[in-house]
Backbone as JSON Lines, residues from 0, in Angstrom:
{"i":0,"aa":"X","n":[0.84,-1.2,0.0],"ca":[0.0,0.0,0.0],"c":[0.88,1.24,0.0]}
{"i":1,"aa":"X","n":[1.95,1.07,0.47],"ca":[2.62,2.48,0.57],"c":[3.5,2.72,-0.47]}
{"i":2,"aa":"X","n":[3.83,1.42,-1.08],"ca":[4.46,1.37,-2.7],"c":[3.47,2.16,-3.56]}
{"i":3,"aa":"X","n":[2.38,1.76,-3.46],"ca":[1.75,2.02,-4.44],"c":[0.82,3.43,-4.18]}
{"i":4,"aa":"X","n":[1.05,4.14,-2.63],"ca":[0.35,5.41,-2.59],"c":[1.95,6.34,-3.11]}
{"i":5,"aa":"X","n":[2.82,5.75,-3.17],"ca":[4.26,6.57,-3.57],"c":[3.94,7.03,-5.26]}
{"i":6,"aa":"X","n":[3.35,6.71,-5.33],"ca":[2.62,6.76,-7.19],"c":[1.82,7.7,-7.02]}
{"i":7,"aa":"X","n":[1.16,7.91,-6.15],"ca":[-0.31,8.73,-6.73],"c":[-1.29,8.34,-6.97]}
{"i":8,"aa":"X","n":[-1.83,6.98,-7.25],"ca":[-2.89,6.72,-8.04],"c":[-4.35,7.49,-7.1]}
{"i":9,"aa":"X","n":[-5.16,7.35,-8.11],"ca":[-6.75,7.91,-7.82],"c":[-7.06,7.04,-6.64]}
{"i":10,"aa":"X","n":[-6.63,5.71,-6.89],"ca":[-7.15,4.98,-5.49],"c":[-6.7,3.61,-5.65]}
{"i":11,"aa":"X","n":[-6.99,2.93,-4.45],"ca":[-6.52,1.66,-4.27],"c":[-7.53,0.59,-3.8]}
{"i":12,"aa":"X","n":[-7.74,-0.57,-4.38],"ca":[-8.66,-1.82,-3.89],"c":[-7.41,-2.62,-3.25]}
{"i":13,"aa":"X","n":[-7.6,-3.07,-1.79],"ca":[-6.62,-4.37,-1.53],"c":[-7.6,-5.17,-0.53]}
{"i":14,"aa":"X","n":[-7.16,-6.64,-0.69],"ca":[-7.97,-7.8,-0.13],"c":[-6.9,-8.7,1.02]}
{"i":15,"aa":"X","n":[-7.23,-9.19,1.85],"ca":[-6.26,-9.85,2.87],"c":[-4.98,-9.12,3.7]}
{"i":16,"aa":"X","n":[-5.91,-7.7,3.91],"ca":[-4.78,-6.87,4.7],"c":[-4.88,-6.81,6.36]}
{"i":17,"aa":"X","n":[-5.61,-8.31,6.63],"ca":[-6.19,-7.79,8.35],"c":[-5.07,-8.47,9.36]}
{"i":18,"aa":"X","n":[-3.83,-8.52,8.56],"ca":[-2.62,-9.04,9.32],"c":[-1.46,-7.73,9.56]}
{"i":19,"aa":"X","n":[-1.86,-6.56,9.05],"ca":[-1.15,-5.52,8.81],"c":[-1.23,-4.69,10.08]}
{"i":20,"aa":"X","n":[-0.78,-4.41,10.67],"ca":[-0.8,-3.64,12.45],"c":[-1.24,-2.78,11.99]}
{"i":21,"aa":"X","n":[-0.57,-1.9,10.77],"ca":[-0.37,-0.54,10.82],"c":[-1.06,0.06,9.84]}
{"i":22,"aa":"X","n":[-2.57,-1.07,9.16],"ca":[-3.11,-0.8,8.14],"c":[-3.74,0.77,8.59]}
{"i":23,"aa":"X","n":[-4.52,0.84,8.99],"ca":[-5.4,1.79,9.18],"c":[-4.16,3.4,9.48]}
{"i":24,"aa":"X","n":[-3.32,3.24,10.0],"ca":[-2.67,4.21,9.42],"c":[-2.04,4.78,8.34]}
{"i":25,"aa":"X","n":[-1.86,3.31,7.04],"ca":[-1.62,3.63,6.08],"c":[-2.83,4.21,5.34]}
{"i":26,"aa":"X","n":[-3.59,3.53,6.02],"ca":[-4.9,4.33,5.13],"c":[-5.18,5.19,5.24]}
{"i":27,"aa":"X","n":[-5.14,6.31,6.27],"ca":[-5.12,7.34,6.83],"c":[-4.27,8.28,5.45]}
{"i":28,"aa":"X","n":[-2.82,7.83,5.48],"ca":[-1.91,8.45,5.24],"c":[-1.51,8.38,3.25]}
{"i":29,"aa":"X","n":[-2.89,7.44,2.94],"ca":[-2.39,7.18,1.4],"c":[-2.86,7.81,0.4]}
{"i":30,"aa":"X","n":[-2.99,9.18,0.71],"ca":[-3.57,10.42,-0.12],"c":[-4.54,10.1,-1.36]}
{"i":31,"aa":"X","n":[-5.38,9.11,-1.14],"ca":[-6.54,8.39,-1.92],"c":[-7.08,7.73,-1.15]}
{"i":32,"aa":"X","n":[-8.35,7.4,-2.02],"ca":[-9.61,6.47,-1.51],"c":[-8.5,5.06,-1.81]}
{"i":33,"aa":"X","n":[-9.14,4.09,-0.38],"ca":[-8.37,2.67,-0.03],"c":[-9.58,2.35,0.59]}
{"i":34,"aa":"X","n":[-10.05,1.12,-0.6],"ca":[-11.29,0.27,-0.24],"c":[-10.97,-0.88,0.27]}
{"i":35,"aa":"X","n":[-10.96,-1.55,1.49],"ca":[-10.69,-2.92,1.57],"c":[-11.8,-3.73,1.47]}
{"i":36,"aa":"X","n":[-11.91,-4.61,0.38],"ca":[-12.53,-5.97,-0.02],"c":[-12.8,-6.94,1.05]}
{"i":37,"aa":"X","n":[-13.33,-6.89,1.86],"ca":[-12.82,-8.29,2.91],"c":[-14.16,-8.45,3.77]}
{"i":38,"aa":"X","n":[-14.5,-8.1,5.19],"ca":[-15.72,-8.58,5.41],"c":[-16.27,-7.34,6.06]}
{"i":39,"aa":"X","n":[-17.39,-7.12,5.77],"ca":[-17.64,-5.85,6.15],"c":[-18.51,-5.35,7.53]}
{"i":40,"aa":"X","n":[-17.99,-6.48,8.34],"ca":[-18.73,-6.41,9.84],"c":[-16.89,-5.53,10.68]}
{"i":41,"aa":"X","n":[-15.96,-5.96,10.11],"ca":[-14.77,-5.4,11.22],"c":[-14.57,-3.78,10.84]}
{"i":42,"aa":"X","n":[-14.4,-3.57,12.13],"ca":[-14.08,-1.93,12.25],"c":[-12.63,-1.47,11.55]}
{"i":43,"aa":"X","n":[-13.02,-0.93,10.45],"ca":[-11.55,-0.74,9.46],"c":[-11.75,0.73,9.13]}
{"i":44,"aa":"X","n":[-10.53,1.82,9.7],"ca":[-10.86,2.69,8.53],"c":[-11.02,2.72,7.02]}
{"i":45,"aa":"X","n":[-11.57,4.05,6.88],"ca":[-11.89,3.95,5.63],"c":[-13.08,3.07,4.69]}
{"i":46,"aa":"X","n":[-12.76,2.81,3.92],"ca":[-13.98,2.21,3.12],"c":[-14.05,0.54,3.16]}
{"i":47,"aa":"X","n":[-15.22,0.19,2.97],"ca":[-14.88,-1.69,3.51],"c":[-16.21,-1.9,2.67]}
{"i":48,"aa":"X","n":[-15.67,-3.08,1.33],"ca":[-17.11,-3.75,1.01],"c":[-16.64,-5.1,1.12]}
{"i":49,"aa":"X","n":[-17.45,-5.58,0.99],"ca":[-17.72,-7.38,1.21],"c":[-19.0,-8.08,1.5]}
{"i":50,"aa":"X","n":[-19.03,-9.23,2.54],"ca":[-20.11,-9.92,3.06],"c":[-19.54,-10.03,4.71]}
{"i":51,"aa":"X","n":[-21.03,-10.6,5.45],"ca":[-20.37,-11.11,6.73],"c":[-20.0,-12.48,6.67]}
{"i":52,"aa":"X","n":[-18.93,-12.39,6.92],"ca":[-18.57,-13.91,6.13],"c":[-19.1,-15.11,8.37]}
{"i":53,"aa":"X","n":[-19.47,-14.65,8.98],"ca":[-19.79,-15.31,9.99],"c":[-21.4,-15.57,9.91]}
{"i":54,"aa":"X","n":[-22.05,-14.21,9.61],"ca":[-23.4,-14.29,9.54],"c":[-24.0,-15.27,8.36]}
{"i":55,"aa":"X","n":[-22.92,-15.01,7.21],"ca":[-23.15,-16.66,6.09],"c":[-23.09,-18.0,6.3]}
{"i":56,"aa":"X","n":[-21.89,-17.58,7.37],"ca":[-21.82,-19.59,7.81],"c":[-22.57,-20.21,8.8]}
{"i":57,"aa":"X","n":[-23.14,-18.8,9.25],"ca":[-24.16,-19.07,10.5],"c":[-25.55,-19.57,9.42]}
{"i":58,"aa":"X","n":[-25.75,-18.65,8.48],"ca":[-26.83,-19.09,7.72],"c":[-26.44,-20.71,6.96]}
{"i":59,"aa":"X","n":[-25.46,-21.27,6.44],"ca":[-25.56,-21.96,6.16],"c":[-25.66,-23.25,7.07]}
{"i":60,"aa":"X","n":[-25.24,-22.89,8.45],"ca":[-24.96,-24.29,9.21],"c":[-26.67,-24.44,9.84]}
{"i":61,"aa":"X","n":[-27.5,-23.3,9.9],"ca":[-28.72,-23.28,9.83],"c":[-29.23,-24.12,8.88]}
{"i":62,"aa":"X","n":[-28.84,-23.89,7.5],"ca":[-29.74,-24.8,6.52],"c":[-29.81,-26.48,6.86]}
{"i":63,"aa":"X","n":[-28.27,-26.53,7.05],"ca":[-28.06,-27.96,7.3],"c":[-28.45,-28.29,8.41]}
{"i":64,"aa":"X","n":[-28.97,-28.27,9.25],"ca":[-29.71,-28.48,10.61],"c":[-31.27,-28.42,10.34]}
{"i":65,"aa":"X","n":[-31.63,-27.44,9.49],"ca":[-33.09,-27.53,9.25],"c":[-33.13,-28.97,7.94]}
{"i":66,"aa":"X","n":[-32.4,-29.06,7.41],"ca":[-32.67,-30.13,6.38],"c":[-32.45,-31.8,7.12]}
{"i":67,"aa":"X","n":[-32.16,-31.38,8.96],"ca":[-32.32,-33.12,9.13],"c":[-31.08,-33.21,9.88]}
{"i":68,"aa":"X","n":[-29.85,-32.48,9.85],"ca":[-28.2,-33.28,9.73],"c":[-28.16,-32.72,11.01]}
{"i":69,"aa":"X","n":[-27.83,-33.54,11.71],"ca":[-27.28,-33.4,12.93],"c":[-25.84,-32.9,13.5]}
{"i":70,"aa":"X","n":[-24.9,-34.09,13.23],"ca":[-23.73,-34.67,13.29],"c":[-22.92,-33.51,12.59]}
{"i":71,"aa":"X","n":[-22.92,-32.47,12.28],"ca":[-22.47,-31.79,11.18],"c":[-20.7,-31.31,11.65]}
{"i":72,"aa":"X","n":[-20.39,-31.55,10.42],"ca":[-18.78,-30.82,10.86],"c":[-18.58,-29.53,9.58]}
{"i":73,"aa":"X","n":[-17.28,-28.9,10.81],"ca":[-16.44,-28.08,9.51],"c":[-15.69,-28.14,8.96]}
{"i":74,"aa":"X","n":[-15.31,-28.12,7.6],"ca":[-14.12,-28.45,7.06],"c":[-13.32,-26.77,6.26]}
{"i":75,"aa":"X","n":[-12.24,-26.81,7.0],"ca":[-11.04,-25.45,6.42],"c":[-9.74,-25.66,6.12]}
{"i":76,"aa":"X","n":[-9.38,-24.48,5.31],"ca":[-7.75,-24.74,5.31],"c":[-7.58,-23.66,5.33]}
{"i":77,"aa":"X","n":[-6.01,-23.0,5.59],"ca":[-5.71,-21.77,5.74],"c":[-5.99,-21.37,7.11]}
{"i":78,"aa":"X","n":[-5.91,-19.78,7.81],"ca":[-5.97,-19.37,8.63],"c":[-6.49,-17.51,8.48]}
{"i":79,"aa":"X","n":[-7.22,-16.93,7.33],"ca":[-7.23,-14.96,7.32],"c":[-8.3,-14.95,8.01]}
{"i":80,"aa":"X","n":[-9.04,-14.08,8.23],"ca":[-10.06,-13.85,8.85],"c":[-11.63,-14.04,8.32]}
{"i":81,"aa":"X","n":[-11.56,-14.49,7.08],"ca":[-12.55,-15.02,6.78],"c":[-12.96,-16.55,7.06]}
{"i":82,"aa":"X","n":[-11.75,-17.24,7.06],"ca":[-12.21,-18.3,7.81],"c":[-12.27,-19.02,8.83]}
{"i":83,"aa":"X","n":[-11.68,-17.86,9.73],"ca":[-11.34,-17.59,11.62],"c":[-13.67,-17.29,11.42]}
{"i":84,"aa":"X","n":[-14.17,-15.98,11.15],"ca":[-15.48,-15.58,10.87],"c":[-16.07,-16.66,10.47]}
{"i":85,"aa":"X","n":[-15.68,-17.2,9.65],"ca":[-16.87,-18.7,9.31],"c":[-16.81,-19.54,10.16]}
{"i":86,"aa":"X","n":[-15.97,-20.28,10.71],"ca":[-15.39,-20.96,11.79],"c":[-16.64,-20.7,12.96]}
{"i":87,"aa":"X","n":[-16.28,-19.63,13.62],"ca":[-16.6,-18.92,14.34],"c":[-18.75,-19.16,14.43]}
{"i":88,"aa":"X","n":[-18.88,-18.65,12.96],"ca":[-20.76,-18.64,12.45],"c":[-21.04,-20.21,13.17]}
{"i":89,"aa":"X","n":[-19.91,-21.08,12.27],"ca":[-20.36,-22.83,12.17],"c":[-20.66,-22.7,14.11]}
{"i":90,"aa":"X","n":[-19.89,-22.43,14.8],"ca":[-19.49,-23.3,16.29],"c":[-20.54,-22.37,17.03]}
{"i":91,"aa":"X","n":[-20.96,-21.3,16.69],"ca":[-22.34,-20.34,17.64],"c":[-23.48,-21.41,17.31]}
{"i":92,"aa":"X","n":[-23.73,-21.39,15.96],"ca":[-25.0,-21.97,15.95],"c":[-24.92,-23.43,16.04]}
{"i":93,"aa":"X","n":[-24.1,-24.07,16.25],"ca":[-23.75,-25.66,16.52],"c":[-24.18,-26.0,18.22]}
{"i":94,"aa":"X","n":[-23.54,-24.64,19.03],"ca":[-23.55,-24.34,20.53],"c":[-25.08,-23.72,20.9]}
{"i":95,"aa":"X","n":[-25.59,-23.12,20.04],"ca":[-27.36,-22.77,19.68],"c":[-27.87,-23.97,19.96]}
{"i":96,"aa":"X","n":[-27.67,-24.88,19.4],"ca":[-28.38,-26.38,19.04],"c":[-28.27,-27.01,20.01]}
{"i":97,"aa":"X","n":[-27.21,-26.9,20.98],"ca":[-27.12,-28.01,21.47],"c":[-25.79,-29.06,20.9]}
{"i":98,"aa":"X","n":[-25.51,-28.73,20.31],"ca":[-24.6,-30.17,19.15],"c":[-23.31,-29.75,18.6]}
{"i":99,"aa":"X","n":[-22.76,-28.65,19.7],"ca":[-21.28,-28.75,19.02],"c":[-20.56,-29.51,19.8]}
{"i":100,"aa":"X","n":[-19.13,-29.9,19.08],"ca":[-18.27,-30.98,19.43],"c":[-17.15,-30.41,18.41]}
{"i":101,"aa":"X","n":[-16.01,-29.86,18.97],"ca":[-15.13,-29.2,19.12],"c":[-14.15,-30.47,17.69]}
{"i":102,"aa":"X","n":[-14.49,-31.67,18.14],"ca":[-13.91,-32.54,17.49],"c":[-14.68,-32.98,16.21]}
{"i":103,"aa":"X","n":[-15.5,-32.3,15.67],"ca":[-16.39,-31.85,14.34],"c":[-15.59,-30.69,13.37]}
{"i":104,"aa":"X","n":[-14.41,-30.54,13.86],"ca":[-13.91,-29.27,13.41],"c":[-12.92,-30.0,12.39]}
{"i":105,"aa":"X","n":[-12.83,-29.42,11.25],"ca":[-12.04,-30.35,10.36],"c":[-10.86,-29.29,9.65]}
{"i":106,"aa":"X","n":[-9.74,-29.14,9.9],"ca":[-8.57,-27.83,9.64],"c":[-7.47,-28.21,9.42]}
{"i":107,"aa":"X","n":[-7.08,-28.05,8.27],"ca":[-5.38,-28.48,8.08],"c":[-4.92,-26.55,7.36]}
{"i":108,"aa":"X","n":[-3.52,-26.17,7.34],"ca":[-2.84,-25.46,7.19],"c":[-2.85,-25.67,5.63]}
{"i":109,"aa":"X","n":[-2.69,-24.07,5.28],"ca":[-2.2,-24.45,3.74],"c":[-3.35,-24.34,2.64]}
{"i":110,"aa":"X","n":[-3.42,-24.35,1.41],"ca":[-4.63,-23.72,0.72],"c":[-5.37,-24.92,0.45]}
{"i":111,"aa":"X","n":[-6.87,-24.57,0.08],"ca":[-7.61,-25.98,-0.19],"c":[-8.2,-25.86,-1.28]}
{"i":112,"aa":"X","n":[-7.88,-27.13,-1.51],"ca":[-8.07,-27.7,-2.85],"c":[-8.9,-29.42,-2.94]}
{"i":113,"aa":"X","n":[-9.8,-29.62,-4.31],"ca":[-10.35,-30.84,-4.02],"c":[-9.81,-32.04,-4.0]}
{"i":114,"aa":"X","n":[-8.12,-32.15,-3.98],"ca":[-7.42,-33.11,-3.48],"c":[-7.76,-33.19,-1.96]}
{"i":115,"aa":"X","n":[-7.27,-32.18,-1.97],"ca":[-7.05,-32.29,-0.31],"c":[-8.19,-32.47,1.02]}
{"i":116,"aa":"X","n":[-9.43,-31.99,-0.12],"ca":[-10.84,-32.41,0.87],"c":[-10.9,-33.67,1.03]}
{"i":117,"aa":"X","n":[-10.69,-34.57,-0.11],"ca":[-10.89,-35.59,-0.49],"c":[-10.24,-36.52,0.67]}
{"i":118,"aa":"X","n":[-8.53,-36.47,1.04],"ca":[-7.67,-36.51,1.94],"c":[-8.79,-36.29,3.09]}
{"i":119,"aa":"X","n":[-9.04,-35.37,3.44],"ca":[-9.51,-35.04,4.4],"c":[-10.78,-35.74,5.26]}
{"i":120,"aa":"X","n":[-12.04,-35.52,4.36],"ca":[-12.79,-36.34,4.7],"c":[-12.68,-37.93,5.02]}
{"i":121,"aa":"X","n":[-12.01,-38.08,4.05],"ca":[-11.74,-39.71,4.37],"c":[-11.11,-40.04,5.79]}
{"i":122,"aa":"X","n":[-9.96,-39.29,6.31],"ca":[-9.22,-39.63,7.57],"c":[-10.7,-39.17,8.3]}
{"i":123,"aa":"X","n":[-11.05,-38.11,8.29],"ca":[-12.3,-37.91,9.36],"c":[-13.25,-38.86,9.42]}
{"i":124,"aa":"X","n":[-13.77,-39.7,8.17],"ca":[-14.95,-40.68,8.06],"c":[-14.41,-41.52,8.89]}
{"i":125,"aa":"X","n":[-12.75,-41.83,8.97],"ca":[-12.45,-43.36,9.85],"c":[-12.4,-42.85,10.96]}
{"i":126,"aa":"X","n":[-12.83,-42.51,11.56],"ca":[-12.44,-41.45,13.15],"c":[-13.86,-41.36,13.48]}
{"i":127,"aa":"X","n":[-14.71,-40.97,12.68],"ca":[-16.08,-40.2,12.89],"c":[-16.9,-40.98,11.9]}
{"i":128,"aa":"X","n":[-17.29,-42.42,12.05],"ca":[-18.17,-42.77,10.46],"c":[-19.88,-42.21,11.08]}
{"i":129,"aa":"X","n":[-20.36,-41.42,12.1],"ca":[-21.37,-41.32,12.31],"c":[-21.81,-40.2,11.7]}
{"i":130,"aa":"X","n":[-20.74,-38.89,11.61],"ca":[-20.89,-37.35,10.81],"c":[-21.75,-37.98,9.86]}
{"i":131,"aa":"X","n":[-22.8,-36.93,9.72],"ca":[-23.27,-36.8,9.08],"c":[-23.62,-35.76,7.47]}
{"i":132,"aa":"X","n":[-22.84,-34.97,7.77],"ca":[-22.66,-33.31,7.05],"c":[-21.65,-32.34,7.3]}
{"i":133,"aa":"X","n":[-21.22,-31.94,6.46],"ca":[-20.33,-30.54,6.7],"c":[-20.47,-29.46,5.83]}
{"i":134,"aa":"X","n":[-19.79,-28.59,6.99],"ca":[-20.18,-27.34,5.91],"c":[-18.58,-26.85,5.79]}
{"i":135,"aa":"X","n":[-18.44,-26.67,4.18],"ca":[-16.85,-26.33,4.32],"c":[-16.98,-25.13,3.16]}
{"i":136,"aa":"X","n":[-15.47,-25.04,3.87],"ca":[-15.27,-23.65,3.67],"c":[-14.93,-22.67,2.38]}
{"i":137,"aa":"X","n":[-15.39,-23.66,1.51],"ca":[-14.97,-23.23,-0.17],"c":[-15.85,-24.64,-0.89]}
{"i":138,"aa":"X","n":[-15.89,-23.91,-2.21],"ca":[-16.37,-25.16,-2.93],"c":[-15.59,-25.72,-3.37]}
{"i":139,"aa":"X","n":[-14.45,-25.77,-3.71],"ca":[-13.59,-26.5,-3.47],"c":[-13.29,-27.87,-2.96]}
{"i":140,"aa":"X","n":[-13.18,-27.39,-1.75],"ca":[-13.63,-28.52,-0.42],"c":[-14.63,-29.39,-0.55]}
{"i":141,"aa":"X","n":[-15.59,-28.58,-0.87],"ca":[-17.15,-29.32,-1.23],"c":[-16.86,-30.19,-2.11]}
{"i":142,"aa":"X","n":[-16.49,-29.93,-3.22],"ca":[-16.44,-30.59,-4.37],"c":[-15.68,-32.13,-4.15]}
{"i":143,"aa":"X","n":[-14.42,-31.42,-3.02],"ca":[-13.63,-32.98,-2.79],"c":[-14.45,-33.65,-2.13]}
{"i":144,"aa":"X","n":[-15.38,-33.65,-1.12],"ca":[-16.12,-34.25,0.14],"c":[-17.02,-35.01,-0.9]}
{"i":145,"aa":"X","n":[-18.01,-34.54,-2.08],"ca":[-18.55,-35.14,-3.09],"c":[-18.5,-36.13,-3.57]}
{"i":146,"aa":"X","n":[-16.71,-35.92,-4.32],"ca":[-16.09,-37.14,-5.13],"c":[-15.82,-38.4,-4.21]}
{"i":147,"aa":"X","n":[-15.29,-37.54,-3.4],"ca":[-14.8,-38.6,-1.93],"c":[-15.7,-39.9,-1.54]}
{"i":148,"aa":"X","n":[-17.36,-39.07,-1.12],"ca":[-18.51,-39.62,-1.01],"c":[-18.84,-40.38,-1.91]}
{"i":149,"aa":"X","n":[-18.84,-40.15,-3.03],"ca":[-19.13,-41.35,-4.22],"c":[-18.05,-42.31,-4.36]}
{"i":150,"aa":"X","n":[-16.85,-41.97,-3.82],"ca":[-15.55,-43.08,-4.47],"c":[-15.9,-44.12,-2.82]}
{"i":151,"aa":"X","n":[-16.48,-43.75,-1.53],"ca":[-17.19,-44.43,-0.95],"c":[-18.28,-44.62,-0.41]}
{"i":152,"aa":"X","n":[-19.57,-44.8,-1.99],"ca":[-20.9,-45.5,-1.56],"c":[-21.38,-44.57,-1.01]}
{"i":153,"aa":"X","n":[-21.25,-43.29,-0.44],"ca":[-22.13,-42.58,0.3],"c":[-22.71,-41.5,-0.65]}
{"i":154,"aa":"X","n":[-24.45,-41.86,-0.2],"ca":[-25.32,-41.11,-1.02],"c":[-25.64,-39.72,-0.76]}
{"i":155,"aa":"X","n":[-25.28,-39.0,-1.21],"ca":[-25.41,-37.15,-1.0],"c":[-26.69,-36.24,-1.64]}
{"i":156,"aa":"X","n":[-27.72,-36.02,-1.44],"ca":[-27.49,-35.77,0.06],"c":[-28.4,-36.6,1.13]}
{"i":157,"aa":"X","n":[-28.96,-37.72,0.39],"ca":[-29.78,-38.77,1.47],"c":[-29.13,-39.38,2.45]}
{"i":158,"aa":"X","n":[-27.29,-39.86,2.53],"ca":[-27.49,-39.97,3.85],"c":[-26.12,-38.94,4.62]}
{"i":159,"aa":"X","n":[-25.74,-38.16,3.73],"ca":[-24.59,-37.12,4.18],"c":[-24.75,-35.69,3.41]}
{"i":160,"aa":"X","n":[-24.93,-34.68,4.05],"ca":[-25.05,-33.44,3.21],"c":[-23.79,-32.68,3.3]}
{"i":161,"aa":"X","n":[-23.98,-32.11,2.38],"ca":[-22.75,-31.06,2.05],"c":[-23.13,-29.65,1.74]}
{"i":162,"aa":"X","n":[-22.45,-28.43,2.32],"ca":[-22.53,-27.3,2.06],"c":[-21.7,-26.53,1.76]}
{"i":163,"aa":"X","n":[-20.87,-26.03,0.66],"ca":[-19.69,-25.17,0.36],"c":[-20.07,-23.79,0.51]}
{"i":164,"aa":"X","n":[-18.68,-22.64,-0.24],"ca":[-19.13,-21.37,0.35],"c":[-18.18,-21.42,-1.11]}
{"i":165,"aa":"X","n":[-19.19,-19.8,-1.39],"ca":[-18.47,-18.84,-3.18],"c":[-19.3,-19.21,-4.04]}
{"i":166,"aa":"X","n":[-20.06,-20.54,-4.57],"ca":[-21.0,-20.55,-5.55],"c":[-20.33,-20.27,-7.0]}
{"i":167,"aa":"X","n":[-19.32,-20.86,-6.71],"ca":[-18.1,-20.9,-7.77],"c":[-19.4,-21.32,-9.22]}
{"i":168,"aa":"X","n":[-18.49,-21.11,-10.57],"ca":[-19.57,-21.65,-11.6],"c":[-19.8,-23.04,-11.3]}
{"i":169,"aa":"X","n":[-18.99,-24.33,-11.24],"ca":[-19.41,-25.48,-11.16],"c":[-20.71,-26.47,-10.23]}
{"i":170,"aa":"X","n":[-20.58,-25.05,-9.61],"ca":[-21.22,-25.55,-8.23],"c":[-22.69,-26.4,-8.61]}
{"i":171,"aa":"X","n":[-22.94,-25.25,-9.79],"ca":[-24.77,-26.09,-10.59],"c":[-25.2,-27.12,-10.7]}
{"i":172,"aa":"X","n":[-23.49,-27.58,-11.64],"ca":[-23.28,-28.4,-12.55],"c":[-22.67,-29.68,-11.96]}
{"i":173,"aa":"X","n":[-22.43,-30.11,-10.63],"ca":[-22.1,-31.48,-10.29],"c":[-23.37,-31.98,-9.62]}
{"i":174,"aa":"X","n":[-22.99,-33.14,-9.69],"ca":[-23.87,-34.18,-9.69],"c":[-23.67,-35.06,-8.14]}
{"i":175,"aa":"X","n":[-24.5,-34.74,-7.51],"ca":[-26.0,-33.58,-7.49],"c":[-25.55,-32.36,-7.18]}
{"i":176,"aa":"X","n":[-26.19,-31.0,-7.43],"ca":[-25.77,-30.03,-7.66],"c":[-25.29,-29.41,-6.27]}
{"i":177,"aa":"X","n":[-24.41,-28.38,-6.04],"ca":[-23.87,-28.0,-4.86],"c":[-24.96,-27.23,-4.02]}
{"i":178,"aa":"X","n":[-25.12,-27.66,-2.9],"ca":[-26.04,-26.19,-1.96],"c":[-24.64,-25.45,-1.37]}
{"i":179,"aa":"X","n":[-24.48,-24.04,-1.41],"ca":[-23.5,-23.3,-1.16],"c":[-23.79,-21.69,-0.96]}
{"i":180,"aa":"X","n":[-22.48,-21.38,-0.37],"ca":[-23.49,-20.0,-0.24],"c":[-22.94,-19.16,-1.18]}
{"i":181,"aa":"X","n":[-24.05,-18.44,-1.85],"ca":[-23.14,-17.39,-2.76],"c":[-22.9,-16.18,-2.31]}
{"i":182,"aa":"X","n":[-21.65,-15.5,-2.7],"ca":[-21.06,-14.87,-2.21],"c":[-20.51,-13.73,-3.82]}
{"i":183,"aa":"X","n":[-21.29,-12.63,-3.67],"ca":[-21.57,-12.08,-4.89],"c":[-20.32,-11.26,-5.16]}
{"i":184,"aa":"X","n":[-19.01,-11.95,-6.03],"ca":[-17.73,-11.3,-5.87],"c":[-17.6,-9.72,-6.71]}
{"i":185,"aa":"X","n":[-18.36,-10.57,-8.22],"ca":[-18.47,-9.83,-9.23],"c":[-18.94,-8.33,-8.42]}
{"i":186,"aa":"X","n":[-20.37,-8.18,-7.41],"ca":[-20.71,-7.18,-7.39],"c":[-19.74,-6.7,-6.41]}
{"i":187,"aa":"X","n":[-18.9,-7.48,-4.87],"ca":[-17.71,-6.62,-4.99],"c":[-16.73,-5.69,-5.02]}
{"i":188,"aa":"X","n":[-16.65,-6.18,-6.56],"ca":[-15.48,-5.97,-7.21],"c":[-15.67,-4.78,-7.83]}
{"i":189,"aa":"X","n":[-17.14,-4.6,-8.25],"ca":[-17.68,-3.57,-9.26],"c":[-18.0,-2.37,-8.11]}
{"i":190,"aa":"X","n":[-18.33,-2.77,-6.99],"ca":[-18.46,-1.53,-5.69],"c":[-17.19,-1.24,-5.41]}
{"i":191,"aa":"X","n":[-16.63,-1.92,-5.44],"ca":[-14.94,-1.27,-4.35],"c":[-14.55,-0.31,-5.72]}
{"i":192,"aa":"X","n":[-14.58,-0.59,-7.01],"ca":[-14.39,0.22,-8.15],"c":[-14.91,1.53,-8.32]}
{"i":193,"aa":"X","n":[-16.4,1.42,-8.21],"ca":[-17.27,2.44,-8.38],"c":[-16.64,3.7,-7.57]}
């Protein structure tokens, strides 16, 4: 940010700056509009668009509880604050219910990808074959928990549900189609611009 207020420009969009101590003073100090992209419940100077990325996962771990699933886990990778906030949605309304279990929490380091759900779920199914559902944290993830589920016999979503997050394009289009939350980037992208 301070490279690039050394320029001048009219303004600046940046995303994944909530590790920066000294953001909000750069923003202060970067003689332009500085929109941060990220979630728009934290107290940030300056301008902030996004979603609540807690109040989404709260809505989604809702769906999956009203559709039947009990047993439900989370599945993440990485560590920014969007998925500290989702984290966070899943384990309120799990503790709402009655039905959280700390050991429903499904987290490895590092970016996720549908290898690695795939990995994932499976070590959790031998540990946990009673889970019933998760809600994870990208479609991505989703997508691996899917393939995973079909490469063992398990019928989705009659006797295991799945819920991803982004509503990526594919999400429609697998079989059976993704429930996920969408998360409207395009518009965004086109506000932090405007």
């Amino acid at each position: 940010l301070q490279a690039f207020a050394a320029h001048s420009p009219a303004g600046v969009i940046v995303a994944g700056t909530e590790r920066l101590e000294n953001l909000n003073t750069m923003v202060r100090e970067a003689g332009c509009p500085v929109v941060q992209a990220i979630d728009c419940s934290l107290k940030l100077d300056g301008i902030a668009v996004g979603i609540n990325h807690k109040q989404a996962a709260m809505a989604a771990t809702r769906h999956m509880l009203s559709q039947g699933y009990r047993r439900i886990a989370m599945m993440g990778c990485g560590n920014d604050i969007r998925i500290r906030l989702r984290q966070s949605g899943y384990c309120e309304v799990m503790q709402q219910a009655g039905l959280f279990n700390e050991d429903m929490i499904i987290w490895q380091d590092g970016p996720p990808s549908i290898h690695v759900a795939s990995r994932m779920i499976r070590r959790f199914l031998e540990k946990h074959p009673d889970v019933d559902g998760v809600v994870c944290q990208s479609d991505d993830l989703a997508l691996g928990v899917i393939f995973e589920c079909q490469r063992l016999g398990i019928r989705v979503p009659e006797d295991f549900g799945i819920c991803g997050f982004n509503d990526l394009e594919y999400a429609a289009t697998t079989e059976p189609p993704l429930t996920t939350i969408r998360v409207p980037r395009f518009e965004i992208g086109y506000k932090a611009a405007d």
